[in-house]
N, C-alpha and C positions, 0 to 999 in steps of 0.2 A: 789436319788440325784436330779434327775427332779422336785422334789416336795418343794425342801429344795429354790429351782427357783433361782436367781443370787447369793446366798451369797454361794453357791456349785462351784464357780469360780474356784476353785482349782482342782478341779475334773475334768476340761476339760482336759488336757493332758491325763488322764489316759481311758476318755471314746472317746477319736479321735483312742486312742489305741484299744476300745473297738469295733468300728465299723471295725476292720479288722479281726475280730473273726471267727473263722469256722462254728461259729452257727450263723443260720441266728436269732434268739431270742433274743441273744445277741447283735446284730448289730442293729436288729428295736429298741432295748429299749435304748441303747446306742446315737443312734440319737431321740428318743423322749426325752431322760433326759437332751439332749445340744439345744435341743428347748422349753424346761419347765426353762432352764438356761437365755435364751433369750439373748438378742444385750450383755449379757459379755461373750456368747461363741463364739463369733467374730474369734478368732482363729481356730476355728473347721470347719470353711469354705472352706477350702481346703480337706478335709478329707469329708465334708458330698459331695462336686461336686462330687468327685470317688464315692461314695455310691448311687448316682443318676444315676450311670450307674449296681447297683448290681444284680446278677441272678433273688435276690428276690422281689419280686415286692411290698411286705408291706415295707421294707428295704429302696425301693425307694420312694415310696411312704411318710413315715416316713423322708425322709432328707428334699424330700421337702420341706416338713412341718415344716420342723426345719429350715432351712435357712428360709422362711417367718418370722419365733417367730424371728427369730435375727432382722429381718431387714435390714433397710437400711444399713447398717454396714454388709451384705452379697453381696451387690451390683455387687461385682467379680464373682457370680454365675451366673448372669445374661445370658450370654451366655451359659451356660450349663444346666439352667432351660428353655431357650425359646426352645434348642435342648429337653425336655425332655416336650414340647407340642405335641411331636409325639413320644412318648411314647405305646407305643402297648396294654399299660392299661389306662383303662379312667379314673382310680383314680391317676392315677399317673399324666395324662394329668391336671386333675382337681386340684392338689395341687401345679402343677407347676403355675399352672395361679395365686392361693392364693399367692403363694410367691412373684410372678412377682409387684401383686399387694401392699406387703406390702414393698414390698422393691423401692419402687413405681422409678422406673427409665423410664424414658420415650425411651430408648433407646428399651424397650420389645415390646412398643404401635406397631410394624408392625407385632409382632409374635402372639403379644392377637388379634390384629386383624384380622389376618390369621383364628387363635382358635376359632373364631365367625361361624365359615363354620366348628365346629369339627362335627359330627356325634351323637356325647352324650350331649343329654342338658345340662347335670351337667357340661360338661366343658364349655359350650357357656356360662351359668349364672356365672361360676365361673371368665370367660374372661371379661366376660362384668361388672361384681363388681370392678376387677381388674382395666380394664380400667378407672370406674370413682374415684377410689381411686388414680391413677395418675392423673388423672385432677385436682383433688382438689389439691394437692401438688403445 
């Protein structure tokens, strides 16, 4: 469905349904194909926040990632992706910072800034991309 990219619009209901699955496989691919959907899986943003807190950390990692592809039309994540800059995994830290940055809301710029002091470089270049992607906006 991920591949088919916006015109799979219809398929969101059934894959919000999908990230609540008992397999975590299910739930990564599920939030990869409503990020390959991009800004028309807009309704899935409630459903990928919850998935930003899941056991699994590809899972999380994966919504992240998906809220970023949506964009600015994920904006309502924003407080739950700046919570998920301290995330216990540094990929998960690092695709929070992606998303923060695509969905460029300046309201993130004091948590990507915080992220500038993360420990992983991957997340400081991640925060620091992010930040000048909210500048130019």
């Amino acid at each position: 469905l991920g591949r088919i990219g916006s015109a799979a619009e219809k398929a969101v209901p059934a894959l919000i349904k999908a990230l609540k699955d008992k397999d975590e496989n299910v739930r990564f691919n599920a939030a990869r194909a409503l990020g390959m959907i991009g800004p028309k899986a807009e309704k899935a943003v409630p459903a990928l926040i919850q998935a930003l807190k899941d056991k699994d950390k590809n899972v999380r990692i994966r919504a992240a990632s998906a809220l970023g592809d949506i964009g600015p039309k994920a904006v309502k994540a924003v407080p739950a992706l700046t919570e998920a800059l301290k995330d216990k995994d540094e990929w998960v830290r690092r695709y929070a910072a992606y998303a923060l940055g695509q969905i460029g809301s300046k309201a993130a710029v004091p948590a990507l800034i915080e992220a500038l002091k993360d420990k992983d470089w991957n997340v400081r270049e991640a925060a620091e991309a992010a930040l000048k992607k909210i500048q130019q906006k």
